[in-house]
C-alpha positions in Angstrom: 95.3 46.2 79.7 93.6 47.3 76.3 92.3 44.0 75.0 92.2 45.3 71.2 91.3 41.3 70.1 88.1 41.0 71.2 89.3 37.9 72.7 88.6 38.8 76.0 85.1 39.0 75.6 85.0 36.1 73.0 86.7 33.9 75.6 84.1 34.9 78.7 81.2 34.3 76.1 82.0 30.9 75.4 83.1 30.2 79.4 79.5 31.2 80.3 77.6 28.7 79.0 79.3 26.7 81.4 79.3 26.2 85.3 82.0 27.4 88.1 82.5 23.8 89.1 83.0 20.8 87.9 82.5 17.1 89.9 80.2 18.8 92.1 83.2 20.6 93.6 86.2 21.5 91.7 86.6 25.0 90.7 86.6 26.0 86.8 89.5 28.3 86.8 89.5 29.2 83.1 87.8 32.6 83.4 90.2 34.0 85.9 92.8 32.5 83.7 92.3 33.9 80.2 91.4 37.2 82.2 95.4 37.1 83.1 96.6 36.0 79.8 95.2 38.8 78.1 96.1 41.3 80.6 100.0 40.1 80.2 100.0 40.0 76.4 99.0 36.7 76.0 95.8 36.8 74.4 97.2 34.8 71.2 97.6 31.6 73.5 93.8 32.0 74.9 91.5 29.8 72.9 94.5 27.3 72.2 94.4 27.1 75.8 91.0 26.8 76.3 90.6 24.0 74.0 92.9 22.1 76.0 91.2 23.0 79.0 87.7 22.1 77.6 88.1 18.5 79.1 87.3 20.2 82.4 84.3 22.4 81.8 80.6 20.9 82.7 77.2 22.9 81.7 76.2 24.8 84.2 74.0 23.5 86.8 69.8 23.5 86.5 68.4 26.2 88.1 66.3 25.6 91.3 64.1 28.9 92.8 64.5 32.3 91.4 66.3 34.3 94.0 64.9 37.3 95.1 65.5 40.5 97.5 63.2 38.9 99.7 64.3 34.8 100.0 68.2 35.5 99.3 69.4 34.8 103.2 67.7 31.2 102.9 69.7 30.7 99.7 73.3 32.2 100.7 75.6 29.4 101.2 73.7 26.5 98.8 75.7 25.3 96.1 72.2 24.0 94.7 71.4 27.6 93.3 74.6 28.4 91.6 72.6 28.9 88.8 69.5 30.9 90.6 72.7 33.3 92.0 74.2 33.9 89.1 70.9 34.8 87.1 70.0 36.8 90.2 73.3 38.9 89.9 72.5 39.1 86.2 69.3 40.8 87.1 71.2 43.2 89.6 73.7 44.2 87.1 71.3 45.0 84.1 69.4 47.3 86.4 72.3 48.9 88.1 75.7 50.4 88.4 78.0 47.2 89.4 79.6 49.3 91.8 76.7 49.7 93.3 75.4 46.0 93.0 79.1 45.2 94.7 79.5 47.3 97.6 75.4 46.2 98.4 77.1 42.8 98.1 80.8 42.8 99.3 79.7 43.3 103.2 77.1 40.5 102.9 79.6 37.9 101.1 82.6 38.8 102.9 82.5 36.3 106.1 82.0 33.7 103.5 85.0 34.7 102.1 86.4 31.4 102.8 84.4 29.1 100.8 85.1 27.2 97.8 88.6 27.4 98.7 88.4 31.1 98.5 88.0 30.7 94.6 85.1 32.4 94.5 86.5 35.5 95.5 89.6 35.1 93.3 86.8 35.3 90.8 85.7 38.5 92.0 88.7 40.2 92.0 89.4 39.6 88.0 86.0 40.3 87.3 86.3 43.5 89.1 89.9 44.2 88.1 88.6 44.4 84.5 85.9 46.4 85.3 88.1 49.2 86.8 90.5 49.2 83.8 89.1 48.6 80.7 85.6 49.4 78.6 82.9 48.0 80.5 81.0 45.3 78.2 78.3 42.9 78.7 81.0 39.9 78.6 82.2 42.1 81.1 79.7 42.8 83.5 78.1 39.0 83.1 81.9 37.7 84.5 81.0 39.6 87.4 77.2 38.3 88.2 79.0 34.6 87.8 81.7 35.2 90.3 79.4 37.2 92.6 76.5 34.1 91.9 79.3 31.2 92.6 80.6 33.3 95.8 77.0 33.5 97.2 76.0 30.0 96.6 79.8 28.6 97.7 79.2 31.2 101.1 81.1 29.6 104.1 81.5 31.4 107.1 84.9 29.8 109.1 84.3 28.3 112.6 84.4 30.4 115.6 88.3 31.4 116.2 90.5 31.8 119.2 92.5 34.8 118.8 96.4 34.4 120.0 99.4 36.8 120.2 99.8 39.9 118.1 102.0 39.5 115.4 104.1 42.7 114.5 104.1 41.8 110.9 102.3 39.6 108.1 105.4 38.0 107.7 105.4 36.8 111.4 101.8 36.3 111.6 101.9 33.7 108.7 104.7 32.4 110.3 102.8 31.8 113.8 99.6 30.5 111.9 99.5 27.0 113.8 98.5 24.2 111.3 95.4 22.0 111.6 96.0 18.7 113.3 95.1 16.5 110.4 97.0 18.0 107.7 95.0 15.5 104.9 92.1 15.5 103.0 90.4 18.3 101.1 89.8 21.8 102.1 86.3 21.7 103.4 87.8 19.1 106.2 91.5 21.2 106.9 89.1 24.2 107.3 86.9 22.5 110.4 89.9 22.1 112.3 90.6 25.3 112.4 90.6 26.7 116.3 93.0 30.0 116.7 94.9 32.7 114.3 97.5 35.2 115.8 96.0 38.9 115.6 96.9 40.8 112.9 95.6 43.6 110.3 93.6 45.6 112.7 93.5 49.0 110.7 92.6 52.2 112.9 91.6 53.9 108.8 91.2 53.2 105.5 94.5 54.0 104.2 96.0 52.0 106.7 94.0 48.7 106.1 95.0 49.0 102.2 98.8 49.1 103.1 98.5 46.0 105.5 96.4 44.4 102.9 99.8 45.2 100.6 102.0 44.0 103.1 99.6 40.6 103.6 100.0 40.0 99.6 103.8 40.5 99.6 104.3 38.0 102.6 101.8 35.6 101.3 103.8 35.5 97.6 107.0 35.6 99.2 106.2 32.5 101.9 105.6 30.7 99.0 108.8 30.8 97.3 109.7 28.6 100.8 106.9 26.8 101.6 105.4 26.3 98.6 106.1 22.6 98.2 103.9 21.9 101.0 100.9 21.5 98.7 101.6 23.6 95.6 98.6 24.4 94.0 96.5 24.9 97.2 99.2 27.1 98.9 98.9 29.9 95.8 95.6 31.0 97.2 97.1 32.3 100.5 98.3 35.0 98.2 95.8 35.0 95.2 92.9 35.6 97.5 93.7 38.5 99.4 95.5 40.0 96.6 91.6 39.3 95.1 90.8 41.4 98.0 93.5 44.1 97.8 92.5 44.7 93.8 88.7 45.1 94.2 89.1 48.0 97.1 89.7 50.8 94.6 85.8 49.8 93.6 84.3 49.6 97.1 83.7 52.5 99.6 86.4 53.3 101.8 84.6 52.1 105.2 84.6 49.2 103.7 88.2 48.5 103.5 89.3 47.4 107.2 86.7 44.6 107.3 88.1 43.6 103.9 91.6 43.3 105.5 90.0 41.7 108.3 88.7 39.1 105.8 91.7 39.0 103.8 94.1 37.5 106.4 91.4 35.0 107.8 91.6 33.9 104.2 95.0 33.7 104.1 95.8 32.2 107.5 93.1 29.6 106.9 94.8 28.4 103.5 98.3 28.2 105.4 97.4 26.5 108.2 95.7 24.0 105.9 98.4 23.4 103.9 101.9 24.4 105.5 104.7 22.6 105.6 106.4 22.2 108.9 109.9 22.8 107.1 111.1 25.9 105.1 113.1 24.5 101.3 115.4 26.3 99.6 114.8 28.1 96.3 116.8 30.5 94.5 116.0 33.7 93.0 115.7 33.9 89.0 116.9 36.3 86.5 114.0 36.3 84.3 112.1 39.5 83.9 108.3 40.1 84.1 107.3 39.8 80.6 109.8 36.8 80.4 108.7 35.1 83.5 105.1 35.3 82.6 105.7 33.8 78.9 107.1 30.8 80.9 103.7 30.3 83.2 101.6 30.8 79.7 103.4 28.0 77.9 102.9 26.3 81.4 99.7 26.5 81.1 98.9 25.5 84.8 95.7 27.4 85.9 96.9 28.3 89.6 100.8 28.8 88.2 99.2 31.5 85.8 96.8 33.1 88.3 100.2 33.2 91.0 102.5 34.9 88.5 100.0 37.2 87.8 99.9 37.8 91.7 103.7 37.7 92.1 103.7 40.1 89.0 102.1 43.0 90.9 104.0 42.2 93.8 107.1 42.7 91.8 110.0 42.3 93.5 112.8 39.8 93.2 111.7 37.5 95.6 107.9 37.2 94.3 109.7 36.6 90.9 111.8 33.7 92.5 108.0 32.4 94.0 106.6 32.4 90.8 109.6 31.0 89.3 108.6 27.9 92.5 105.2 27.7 91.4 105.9 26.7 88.0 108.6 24.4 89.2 106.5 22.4 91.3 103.1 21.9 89.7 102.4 19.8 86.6 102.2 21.7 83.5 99.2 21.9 81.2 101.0 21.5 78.3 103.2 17.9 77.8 
């Protein structure tokens, strides 16, 4: 992506004077977003669709206590110092490389990988995804210290977990995820229930950890072009997160990449058996092309339709395309 507009930046400028959440708990999807829009030729349609979007943004939050290198383990985890994080991050990244600042970072956030229905780390892994493949700006590097700051402050480790058969494949281990019990309410509650996952992603090397992490993504984006309709807009995040995961490894060092797995399918597993349906539905592949198929989530305008397609996009194969086709089917567009 060469953003040649300036829109990019323009559109993460006026996004941070604002918070991560809104209603003390709903994410504020906008900056992952306009990140895809611009990267798929859609930066005309950005502040259009940020003005309608507006009606969702709050101020960001009061600060509370500075956080510092010495205090930040009694702060991890407090949604109370979103704003303290992200001013610490701030700090971090105008002293130092931001590679450096996240692979400091990446092992201490990573069990919390979970929290804030893993949109904090969706966050990341625009931020970062920029980072790697355009000029590095301040716009730039200040989306990072807010994703890294809402991540920290959203930190939820999940509860202890029974491990159960191997699974040869993602595929099958998404398939054998058991669903919690009490398959209603919000996230925070699904997650409690959580008790077991089927073992999967244990990576003897580096190299091999990235291609399960592949191989996680593709059966996450492909699941969903059957299972989907369970809970639509929840269920995109059992393939936006890792994939999150899977485009922030070219930035982090190597030894770092089986634990990121690791983290990746706990994400993933925890997000399906949260929301799966008990029954598969049909769907039916789609005809459309990339470009096409992503002009059609744009005028969509759903947050979490754009932010799949852009997932099933670098999945790319028929079936992700027929997924992202699902996604815009089934949840309520933006734009009436």
């Amino acid at each position: 992506m060469t953003d040649t507009t300036g829109t990019l930046d323009e559109a993460l400028e006026r996004l941070h004077t604002t918070g991560p959440e809104r209603n003390g708990w709903l994410t504020n999807h906008a900056p992952m977003a306009v990140e895809a829009l611009v990267r798929h030729g859609q930066a005309p349609a950005v502040h259009r669709w940020l003005d309608q979007y507006a009606h969702k943004l709050e101020d960001a939050p009061a600060p509370h206590t500075p956080v510092t290198a010495g205090t930040w383990r009694e702060a991890l985890g407090d949604p109370a110092r979103i704003t303290d994080w992200t001013r610490y991050f701030a700090r971090e990244l105008g002293d130092r490389p931001w590679r450096d600042v996240l692979a400091e970072w990446w092992p201490r956030l990573l069990p919390g990988i979970a929290g804030g229905a893993t949109h904090p780390v969706i966050r990341t892994g625009h931020a970062v995804r920029t980072l790697l493949t355009t000029e590095e700006t301040a716009p730039r590097r200040a989306e990072l210290a807010h994703a890294l700051g809402y991540w920290a402050a959203r930190h939820q480790p999940l509860p202890p977990l029974t491990p159960l058969a191997v699974a040869p494949t993602a595929a099958a281990a998404l398939d054998a995820v058991p669903p919690v019990p009490e398959q209603d309410g919000g996230i925070r509650a699904r997650l409690a229930q959580l008790t077991a996952f089927p073992v999967w992603g244990e990576a003897s090397d580096p190299d091999a950890a990235k291609a399960l992490l592949t191989e996680l993504v593709t059966a996450a984006t492909h699941r969903y072009a059957s299972h989907g309709h369970g809970e639509p807009i929840m269920l995109v995040h059992a393939a936006t997160a890792p994939n999150a995961v899977l485009r922030t490894l070219p930035a982090l060092p190597r030894a770092l990449w089986a634990p990121s797995t690791a983290a990746a399918w706990a994400a993933a597993a925890a997000v399906t058996a949260a929301y799966t349906p008990r029954e598969a539905a049909p769907y039916a592949e789609t005809g459309l092309g990339p470009e096409e198929l992503f002009e059609r989530a744009a005028a969509h305008g759903d947050d979490h339709t754009i932010k799949f397609t852009d997932t099933a996009l670098d999945v790319g194969d028929p079936l992700a395309l027929a997924a992202a086709v699902r996604s815009i089917e089934l949840n309520p567009p933006a734009y009436r």
